[in-house]
Backbone of each chain as nested JSON, in Angstrom:
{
  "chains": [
    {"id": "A", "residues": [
      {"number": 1, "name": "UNK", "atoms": {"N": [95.952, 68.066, 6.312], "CA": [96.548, 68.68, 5.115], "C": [97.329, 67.625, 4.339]}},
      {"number": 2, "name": "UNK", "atoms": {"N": [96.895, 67.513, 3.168], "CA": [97.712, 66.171, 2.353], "C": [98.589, 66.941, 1.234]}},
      {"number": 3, "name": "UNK", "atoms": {"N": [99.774, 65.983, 0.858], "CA": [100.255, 67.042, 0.052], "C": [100.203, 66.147, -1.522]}},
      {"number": 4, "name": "UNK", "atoms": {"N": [99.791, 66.382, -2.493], "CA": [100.341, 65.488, -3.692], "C": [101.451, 66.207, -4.897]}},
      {"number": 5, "name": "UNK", "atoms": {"N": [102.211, 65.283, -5.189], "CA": [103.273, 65.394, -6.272], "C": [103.143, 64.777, -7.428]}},
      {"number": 6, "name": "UNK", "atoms": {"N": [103.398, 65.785, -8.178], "CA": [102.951, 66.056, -9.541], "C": [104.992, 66.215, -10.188]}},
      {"number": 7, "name": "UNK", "atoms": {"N": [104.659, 65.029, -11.142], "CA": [106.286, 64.533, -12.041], "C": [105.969, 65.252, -13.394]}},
      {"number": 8, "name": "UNK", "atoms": {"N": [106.743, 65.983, -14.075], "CA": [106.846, 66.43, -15.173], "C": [108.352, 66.173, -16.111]}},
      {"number": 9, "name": "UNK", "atoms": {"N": [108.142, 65.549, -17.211], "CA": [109.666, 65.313, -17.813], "C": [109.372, 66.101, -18.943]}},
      {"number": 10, "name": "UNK", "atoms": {"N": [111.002, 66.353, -19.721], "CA": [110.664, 66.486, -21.302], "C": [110.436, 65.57, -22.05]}},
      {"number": 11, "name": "UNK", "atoms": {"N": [109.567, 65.072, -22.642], "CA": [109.471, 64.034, -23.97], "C": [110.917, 63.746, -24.085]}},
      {"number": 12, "name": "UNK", "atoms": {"N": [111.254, 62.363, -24.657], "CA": [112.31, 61.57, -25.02], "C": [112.698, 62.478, -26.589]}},
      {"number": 13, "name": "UNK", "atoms": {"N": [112.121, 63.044, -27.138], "CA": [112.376, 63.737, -28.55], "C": [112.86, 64.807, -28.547]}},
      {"number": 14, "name": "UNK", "atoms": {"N": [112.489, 65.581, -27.183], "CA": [113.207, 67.097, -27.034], "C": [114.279, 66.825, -26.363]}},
      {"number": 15, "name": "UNK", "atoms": {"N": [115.181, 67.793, -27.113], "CA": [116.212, 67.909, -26.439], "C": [116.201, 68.899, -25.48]}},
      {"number": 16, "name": "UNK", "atoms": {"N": [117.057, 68.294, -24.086], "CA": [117.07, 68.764, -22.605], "C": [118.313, 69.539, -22.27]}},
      {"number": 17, "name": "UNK", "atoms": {"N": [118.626, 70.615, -23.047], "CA": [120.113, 71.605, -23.243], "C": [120.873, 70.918, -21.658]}},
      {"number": 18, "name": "UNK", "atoms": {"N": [119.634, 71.602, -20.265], "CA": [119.801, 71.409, -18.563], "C": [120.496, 69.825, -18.168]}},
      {"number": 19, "name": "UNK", "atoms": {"N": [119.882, 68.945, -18.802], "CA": [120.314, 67.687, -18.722], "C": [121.339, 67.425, -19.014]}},
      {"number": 20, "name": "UNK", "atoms": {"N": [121.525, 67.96, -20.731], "CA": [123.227, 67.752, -21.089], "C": [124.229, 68.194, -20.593]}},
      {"number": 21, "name": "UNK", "atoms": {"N": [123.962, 68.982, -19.906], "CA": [124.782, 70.351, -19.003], "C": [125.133, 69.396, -17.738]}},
      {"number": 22, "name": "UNK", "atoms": {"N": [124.394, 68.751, -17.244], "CA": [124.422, 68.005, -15.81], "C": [125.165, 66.698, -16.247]}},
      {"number": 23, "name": "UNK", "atoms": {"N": [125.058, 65.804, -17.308], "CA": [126.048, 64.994, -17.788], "C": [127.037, 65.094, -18.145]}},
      {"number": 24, "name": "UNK", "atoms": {"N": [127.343, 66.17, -19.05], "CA": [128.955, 66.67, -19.597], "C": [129.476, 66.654, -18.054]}},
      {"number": 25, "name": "UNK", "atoms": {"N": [128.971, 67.152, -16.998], "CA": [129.617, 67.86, -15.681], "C": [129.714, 66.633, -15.049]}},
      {"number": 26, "name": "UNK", "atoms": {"N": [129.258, 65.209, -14.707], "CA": [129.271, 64.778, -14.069], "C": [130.945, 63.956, -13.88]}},
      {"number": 27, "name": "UNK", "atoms": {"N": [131.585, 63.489, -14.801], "CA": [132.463, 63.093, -15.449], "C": [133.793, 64.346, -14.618]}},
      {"number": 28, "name": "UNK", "atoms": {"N": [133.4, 65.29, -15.034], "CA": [134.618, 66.074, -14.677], "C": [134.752, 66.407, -13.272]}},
      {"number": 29, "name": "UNK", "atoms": {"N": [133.035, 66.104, -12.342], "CA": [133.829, 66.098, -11.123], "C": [133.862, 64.418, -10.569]}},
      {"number": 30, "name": "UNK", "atoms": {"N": [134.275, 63.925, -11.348], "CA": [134.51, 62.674, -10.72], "C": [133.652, 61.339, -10.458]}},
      {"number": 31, "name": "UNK", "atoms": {"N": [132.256, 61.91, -11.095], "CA": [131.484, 61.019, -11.257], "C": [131.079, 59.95, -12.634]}},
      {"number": 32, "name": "UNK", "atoms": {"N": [131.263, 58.501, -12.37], "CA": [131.582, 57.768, -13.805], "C": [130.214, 57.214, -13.797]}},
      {"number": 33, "name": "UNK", "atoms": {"N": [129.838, 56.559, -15.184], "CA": [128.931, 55.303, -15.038], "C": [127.554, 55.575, -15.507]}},
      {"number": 34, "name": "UNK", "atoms": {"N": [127.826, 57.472, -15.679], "CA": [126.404, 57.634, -16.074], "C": [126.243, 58.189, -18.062]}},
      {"number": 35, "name": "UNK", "atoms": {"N": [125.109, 57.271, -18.393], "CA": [124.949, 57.735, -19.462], "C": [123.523, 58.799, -20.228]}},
      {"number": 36, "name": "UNK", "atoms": {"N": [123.437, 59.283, -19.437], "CA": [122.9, 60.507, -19.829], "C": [121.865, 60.909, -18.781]}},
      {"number": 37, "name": "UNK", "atoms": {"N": [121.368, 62.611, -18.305], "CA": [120.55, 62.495, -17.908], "C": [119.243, 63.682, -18.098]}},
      {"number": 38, "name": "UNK", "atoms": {"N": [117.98, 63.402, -17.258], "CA": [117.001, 64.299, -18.16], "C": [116.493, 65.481, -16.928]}},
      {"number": 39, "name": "UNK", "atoms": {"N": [116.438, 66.266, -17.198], "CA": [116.025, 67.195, -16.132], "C": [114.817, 67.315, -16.073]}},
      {"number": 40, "name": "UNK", "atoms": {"N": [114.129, 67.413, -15.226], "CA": [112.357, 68.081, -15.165], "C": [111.867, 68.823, -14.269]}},
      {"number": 41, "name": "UNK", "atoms": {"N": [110.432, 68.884, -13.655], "CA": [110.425, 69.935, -13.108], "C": [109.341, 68.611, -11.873]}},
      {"number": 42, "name": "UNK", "atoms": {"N": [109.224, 69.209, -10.618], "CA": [108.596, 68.516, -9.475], "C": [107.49, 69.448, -8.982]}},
      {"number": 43, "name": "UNK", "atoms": {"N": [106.325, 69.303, -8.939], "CA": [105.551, 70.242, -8.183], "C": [105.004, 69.229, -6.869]}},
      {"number": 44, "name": "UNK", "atoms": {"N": [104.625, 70.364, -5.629], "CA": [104.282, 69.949, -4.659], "C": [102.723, 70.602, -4.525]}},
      {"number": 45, "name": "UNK", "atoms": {"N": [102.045, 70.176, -4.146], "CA": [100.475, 70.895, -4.418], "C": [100.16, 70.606, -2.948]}},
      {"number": 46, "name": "UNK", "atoms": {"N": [99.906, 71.599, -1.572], "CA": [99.216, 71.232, -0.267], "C": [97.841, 71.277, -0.651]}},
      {"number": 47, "name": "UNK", "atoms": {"N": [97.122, 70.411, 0.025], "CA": [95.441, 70.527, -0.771], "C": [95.179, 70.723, 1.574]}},
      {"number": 48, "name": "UNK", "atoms": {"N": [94.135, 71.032, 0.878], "CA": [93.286, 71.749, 2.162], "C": [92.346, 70.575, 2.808]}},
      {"number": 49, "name": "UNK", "atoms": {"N": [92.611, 69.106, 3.251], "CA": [92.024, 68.15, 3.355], "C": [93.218, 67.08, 2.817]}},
      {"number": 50, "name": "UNK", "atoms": {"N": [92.175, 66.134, 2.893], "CA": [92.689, 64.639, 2.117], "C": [92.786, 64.75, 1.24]}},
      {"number": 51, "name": "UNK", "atoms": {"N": [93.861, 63.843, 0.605], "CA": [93.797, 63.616, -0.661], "C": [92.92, 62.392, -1.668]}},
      {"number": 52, "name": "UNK", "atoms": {"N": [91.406, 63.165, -2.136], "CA": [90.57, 62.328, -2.486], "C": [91.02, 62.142, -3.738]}},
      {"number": 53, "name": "UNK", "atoms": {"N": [90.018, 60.889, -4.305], "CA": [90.271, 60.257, -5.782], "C": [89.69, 61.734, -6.259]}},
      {"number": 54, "name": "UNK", "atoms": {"N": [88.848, 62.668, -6.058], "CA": [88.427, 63.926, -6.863], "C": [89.655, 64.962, -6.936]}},
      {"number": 55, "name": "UNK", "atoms": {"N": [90.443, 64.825, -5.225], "CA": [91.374, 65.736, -5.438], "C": [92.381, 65.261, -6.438]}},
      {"number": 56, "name": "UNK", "atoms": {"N": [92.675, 64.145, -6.956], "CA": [93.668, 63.404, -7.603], "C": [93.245, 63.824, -9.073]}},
      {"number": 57, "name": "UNK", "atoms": {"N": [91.9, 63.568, -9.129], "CA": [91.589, 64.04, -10.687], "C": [91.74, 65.451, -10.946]}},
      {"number": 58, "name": "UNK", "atoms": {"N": [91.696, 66.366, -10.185], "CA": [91.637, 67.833, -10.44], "C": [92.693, 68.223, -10.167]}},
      {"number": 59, "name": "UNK", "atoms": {"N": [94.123, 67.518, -9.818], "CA": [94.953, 67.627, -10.316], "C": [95.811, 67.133, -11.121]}},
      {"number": 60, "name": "UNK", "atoms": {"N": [95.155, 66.032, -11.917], "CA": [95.317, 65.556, -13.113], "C": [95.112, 66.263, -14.239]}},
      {"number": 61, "name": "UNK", "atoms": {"N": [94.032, 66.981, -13.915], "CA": [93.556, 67.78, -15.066], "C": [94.643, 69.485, -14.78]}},
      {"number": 62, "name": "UNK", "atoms": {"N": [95.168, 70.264, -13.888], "CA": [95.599, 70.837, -13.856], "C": [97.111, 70.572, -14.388]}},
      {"number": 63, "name": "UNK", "atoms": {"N": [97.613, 69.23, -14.403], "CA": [98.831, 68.975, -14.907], "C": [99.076, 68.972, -15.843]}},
      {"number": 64, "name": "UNK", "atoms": {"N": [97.834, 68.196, -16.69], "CA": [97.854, 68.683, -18.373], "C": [97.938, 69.968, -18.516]}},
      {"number": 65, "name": "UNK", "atoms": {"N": [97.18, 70.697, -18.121], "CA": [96.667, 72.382, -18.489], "C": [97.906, 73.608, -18.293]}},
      {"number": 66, "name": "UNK", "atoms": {"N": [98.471, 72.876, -16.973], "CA": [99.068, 74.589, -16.047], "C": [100.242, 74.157, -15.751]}},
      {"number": 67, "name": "UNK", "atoms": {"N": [101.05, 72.792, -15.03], "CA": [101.808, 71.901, -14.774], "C": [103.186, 71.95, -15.999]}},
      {"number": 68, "name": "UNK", "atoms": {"N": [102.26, 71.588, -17.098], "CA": [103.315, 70.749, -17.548], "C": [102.79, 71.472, -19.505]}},
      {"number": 69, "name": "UNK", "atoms": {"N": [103.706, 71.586, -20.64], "CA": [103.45, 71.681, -21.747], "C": [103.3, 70.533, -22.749]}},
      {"number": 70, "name": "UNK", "atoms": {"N": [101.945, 70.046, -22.908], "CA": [101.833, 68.67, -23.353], "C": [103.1, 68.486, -25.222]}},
      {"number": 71, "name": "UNK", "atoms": {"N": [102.897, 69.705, -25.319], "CA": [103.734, 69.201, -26.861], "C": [104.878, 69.108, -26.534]}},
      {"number": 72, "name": "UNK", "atoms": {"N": [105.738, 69.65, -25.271], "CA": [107.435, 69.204, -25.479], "C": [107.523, 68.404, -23.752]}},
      {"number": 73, "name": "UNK", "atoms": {"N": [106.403, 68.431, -22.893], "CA": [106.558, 67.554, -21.341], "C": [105.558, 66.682, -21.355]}},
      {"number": 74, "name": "UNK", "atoms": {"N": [105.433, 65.533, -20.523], "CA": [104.724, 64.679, -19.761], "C": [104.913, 64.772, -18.415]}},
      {"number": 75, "name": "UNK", "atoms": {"N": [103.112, 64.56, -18.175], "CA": [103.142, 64.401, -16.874], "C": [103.711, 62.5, -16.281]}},
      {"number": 76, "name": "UNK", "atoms": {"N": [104.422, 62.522, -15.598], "CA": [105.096, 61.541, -15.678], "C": [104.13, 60.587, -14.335]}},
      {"number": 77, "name": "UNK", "atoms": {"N": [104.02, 61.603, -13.564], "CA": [103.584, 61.057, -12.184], "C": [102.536, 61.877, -11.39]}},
      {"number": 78, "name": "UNK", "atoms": {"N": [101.636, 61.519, -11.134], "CA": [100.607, 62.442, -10.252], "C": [100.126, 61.285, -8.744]}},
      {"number": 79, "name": "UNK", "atoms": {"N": [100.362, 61.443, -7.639], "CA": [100.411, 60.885, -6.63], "C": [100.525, 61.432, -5.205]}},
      {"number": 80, "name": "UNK", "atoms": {"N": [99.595, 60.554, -4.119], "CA": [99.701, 61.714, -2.988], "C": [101.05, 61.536, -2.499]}},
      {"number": 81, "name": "UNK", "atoms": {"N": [101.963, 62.395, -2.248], "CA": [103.478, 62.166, -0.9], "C": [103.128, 60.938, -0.405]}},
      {"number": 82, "name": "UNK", "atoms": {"N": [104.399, 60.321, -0.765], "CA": [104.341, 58.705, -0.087], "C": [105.439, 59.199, 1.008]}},
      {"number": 83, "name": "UNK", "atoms": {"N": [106.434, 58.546, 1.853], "CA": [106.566, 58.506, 2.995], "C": [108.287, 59.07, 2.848]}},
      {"number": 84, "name": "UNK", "atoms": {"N": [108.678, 58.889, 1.407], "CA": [109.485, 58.573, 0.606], "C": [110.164, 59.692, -0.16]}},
      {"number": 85, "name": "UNK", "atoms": {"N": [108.663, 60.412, -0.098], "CA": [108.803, 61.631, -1.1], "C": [109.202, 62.981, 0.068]}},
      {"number": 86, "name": "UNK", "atoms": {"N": [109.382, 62.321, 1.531], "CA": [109.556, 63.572, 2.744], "C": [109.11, 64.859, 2.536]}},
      {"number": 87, "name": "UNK", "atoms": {"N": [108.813, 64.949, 3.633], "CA": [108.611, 66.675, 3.86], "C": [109.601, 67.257, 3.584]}},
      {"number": 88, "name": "UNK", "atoms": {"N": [109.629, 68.746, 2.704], "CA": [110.897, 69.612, 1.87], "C": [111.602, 70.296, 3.813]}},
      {"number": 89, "name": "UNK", "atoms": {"N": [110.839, 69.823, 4.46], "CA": [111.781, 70.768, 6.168], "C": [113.255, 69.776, 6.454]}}
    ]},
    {"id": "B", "residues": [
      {"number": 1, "name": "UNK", "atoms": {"N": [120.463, 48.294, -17.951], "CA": [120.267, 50.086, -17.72], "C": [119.868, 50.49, -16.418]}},
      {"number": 2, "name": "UNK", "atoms": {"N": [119.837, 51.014, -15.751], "CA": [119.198, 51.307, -15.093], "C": [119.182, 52.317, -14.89]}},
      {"number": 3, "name": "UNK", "atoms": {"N": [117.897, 53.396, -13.882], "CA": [117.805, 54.764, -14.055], "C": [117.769, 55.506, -12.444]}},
      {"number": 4, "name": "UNK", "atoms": {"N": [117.972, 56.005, -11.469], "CA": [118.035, 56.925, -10.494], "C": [117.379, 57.965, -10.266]}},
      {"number": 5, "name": "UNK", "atoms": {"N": [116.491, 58.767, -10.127], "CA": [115.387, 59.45, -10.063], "C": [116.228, 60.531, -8.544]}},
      {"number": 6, "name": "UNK", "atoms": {"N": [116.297, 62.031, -8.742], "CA": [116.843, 62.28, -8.193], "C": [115.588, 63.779, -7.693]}},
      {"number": 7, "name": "UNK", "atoms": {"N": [115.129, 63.903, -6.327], "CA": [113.966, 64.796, -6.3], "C": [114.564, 65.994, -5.496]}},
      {"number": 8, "name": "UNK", "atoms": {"N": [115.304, 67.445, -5.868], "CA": [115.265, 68.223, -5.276], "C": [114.311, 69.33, -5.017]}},
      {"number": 9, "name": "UNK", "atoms": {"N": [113.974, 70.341, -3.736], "CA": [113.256, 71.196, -3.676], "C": [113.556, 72.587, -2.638]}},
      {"number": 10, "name": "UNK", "atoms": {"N": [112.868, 73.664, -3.473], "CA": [113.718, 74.432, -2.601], "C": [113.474, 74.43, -0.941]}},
      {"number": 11, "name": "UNK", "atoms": {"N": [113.968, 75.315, -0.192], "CA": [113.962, 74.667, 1.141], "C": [112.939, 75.435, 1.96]}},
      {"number": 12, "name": "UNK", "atoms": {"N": [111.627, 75.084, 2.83], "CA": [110.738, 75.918, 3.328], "C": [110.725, 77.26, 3.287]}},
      {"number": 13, "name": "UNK", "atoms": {"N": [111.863, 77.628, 3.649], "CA": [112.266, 79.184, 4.273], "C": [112.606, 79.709, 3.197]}},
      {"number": 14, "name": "UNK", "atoms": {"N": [112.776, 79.527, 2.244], "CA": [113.12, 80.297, 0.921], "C": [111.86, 80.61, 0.193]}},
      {"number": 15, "name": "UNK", "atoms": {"N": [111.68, 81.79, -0.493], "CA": [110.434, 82.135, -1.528], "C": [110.992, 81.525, -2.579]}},
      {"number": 16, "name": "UNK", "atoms": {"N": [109.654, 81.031, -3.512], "CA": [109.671, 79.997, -4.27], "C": [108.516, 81.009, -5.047]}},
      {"number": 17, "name": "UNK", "atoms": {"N": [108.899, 81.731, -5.955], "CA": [108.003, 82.378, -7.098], "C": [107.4, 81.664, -7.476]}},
      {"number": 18, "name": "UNK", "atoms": {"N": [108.167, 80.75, -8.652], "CA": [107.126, 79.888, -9.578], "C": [105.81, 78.963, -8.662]}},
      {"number": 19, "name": "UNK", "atoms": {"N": [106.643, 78.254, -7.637], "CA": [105.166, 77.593, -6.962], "C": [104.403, 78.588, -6.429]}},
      {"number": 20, "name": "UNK", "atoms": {"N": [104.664, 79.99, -5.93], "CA": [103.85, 81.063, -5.667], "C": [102.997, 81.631, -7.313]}},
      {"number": 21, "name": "UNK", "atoms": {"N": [103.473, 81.621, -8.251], "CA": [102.48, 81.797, -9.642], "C": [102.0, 80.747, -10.13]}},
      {"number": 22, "name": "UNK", "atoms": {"N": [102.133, 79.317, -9.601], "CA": [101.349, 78.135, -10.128], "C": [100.059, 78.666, -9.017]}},
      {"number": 23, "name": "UNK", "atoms": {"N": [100.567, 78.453, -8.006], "CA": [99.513, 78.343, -6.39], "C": [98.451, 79.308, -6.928]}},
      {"number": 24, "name": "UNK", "atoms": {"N": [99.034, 80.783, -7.796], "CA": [97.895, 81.834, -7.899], "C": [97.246, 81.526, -8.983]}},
      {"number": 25, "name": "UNK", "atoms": {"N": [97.861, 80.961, -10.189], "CA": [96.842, 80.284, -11.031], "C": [95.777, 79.638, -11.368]}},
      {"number": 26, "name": "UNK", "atoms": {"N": [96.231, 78.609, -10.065], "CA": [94.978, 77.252, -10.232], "C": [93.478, 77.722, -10.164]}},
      {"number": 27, "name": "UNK", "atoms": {"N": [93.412, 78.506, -8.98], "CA": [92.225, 79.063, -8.857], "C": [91.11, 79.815, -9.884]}},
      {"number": 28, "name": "UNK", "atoms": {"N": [91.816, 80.927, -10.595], "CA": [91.938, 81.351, -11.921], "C": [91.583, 80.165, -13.197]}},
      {"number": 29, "name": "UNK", "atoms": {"N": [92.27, 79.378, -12.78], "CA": [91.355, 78.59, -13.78], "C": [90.578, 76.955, -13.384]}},
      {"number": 30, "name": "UNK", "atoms": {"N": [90.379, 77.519, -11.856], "CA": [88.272, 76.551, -11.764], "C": [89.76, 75.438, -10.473]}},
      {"number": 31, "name": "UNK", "atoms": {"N": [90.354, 75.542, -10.544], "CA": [91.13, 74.069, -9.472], "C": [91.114, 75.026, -8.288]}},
      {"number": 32, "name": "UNK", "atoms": {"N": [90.031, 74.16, -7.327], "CA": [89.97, 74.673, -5.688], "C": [90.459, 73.991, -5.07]}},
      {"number": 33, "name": "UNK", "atoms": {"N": [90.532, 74.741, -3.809], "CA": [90.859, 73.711, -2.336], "C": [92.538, 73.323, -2.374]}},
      {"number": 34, "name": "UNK", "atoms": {"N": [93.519, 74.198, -2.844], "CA": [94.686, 74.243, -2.595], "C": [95.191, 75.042, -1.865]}},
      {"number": 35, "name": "UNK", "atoms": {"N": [96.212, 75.096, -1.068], "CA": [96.454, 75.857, -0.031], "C": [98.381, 76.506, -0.393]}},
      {"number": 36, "name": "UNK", "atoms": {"N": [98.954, 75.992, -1.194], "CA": [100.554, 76.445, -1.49], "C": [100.786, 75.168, -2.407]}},
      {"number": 37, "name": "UNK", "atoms": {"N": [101.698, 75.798, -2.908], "CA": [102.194, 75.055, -4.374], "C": [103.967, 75.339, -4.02]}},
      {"number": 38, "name": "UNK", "atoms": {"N": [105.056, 74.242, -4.075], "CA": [106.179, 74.385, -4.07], "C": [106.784, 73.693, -5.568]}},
      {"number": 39, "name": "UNK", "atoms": {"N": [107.579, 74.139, -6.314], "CA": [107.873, 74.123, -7.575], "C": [109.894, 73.238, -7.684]}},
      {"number": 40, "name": "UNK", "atoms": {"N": [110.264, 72.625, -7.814], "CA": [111.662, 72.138, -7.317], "C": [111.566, 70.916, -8.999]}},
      {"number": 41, "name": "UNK", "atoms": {"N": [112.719, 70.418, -8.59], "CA": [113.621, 69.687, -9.428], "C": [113.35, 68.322, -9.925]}},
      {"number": 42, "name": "UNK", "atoms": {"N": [113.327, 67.835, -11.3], "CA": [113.062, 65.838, -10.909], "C": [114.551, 65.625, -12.191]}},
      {"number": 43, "name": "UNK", "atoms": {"N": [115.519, 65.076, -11.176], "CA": [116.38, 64.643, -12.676], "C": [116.329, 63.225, -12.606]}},
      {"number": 44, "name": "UNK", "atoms": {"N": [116.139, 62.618, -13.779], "CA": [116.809, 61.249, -14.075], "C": [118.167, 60.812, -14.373]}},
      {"number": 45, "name": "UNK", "atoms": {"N": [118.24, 59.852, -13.795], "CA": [120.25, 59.437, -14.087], "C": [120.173, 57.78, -15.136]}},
      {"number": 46, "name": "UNK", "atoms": {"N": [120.551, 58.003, -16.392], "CA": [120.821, 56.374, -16.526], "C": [121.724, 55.939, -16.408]}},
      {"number": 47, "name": "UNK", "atoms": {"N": [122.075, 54.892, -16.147], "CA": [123.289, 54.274, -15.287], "C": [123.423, 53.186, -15.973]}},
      {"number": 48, "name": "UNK", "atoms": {"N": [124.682, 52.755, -16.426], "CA": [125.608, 51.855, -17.261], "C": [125.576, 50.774, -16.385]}},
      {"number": 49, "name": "UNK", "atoms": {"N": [124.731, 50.117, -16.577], "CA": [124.835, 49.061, -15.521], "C": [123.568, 48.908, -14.351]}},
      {"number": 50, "name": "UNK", "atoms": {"N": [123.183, 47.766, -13.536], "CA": [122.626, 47.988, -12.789], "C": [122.811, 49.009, -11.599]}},
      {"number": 51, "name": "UNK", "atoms": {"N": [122.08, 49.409, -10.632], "CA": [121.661, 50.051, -9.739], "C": [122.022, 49.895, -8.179]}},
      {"number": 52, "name": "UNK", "atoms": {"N": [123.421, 49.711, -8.097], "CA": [123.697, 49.094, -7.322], "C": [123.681, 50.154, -5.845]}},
      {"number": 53, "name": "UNK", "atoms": {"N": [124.386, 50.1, -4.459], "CA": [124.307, 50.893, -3.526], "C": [125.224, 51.355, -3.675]}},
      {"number": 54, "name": "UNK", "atoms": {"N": [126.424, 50.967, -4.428], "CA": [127.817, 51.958, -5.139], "C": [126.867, 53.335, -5.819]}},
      {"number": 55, "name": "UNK", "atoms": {"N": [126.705, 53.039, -6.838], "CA": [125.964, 53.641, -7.459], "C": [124.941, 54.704, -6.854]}},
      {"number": 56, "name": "UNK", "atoms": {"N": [124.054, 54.465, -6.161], "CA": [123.344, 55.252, -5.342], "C": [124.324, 56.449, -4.251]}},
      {"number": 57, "name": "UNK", "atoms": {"N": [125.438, 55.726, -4.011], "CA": [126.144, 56.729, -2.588], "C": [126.448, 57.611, -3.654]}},
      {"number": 58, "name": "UNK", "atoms": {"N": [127.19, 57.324, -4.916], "CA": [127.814, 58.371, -5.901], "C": [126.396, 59.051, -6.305]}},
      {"number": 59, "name": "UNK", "atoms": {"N": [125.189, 58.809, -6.43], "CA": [124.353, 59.933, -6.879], "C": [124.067, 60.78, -5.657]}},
      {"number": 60, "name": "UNK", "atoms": {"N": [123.828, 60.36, -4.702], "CA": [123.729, 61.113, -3.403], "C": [125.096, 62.304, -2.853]}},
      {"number": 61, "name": "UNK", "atoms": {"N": [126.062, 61.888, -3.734], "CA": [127.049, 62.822, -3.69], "C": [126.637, 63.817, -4.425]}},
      {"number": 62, "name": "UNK", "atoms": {"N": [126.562, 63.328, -5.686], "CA": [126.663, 64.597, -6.912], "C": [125.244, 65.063, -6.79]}},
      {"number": 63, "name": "UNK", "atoms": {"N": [124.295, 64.876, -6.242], "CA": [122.931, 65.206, -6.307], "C": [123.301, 66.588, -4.577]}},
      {"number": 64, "name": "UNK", "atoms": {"N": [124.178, 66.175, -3.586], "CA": [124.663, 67.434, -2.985], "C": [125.554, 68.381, -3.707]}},
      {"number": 65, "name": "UNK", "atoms": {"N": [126.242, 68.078, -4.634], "CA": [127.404, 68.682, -4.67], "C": [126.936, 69.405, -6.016]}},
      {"number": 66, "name": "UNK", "atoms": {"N": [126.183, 68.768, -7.325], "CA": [126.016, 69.586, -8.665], "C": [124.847, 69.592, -8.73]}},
      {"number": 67, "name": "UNK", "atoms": {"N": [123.624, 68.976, -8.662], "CA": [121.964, 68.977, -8.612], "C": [121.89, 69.455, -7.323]}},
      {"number": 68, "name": "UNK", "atoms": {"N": [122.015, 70.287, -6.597], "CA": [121.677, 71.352, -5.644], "C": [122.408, 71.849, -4.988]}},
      {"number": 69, "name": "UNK", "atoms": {"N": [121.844, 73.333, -4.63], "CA": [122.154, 74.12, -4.26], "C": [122.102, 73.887, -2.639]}},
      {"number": 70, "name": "UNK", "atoms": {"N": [123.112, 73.399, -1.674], "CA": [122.434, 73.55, -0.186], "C": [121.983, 74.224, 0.151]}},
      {"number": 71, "name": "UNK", "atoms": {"N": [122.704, 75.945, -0.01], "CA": [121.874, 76.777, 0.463], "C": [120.344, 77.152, 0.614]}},
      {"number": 72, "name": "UNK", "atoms": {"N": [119.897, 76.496, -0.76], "CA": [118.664, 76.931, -0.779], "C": [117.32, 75.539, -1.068]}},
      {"number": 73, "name": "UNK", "atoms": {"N": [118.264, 74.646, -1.112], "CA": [117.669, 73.559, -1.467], "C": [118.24, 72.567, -0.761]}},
      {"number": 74, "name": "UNK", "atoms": {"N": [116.765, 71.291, -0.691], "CA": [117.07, 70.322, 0.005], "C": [116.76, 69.516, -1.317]}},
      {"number": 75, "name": "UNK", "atoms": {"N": [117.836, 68.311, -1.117], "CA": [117.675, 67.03, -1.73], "C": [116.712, 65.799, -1.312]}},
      {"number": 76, "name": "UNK", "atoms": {"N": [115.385, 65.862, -1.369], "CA": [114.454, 65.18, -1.143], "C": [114.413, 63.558, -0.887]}},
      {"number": 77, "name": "UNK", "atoms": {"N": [115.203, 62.959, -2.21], "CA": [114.676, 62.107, -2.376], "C": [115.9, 61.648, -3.572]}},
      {"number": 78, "name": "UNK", "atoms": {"N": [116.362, 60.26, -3.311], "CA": [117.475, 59.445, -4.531], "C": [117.158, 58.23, -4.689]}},
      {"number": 79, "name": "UNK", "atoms": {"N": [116.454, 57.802, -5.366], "CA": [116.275, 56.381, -5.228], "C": [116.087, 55.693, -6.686]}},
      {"number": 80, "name": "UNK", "atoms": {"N": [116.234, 54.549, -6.545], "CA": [116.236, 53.533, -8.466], "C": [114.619, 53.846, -8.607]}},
      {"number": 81, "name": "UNK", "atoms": {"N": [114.73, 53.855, -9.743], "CA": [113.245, 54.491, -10.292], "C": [112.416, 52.883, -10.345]}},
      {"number": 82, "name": "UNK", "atoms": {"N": [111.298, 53.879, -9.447], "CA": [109.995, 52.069, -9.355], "C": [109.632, 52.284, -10.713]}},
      {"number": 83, "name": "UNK", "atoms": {"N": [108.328, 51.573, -10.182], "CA": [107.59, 51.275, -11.885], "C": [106.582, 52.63, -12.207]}},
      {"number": 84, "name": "UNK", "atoms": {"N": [106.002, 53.467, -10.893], "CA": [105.342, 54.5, -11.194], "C": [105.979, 55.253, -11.481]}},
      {"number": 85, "name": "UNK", "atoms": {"N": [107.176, 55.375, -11.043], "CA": [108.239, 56.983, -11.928], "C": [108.217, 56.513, -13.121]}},
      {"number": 86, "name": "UNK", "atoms": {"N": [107.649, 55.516, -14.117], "CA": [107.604, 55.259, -15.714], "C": [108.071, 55.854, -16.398]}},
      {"number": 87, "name": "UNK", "atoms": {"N": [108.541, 55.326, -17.603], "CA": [109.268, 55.886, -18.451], "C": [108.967, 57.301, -18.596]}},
      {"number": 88, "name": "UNK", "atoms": {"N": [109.554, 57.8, -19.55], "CA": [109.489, 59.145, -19.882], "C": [108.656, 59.336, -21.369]}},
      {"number": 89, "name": "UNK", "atoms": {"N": [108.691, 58.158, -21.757], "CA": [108.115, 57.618, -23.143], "C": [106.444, 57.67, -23.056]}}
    ]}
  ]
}
């Protein structure tokens, strides 16, 4: 069972209300140094096998489509779980 | 500049709707051979300055303490953004 992760941001042009919300806040509990940040969304996809170059494309193509809204997100990242990305247990 | 890439998700044992209505989607429209879909968090941090391990312990704080929820979420993943987390641009 392989798992791949799929990165979704908002475009640099939309504004991220969630993001600004998480920066105004960071400051007041005590955290300095940061200048701004962007929120997005992470999907985890278990595929039923390996993760082939076909499974990679067909969820390439689902990231455009179902994933992610190409006029205000990018898909930022589509990749199988590196070692890095841990199991959510 | 530098940027921090911060990956939360909710935690096994919790129902996770949205990755439960992505998971029922795909199929619906032609993407096979998936088995569960988990749906969670990607924030970016830019940081005034390089990326130092100061820097990192303070996102690993606020990434427990304001970017998630323990209860229901695990914090995956904090690390300086490589070259595949790419811009947002």
């Amino acid at each position: 069972m392989g798992r791949v992760v799929v990165d979704v941001m908002p475009k640099p042009e939309i504004l991220d209300p969630q993001g600004k919300a998480v920066a105004a806040a960071l400051p007041r509990l005590g955290f300095s140094g940061f200048t701004g940040v962007r929120q997005g969304k992470r999907f985890e996809l278990e595929v039923d096998g390996p993760v082939t170059d076909e499974v990679l494309d067909q969820v390439r193509r689902a990231a455009e489509t179902l994933l992610s809204n190409p006029v205000i997100e990018d898909v930022v990242r589509v990749a199988a779980a590196e070692e890095h990305d841990g199991a959510t247990a």
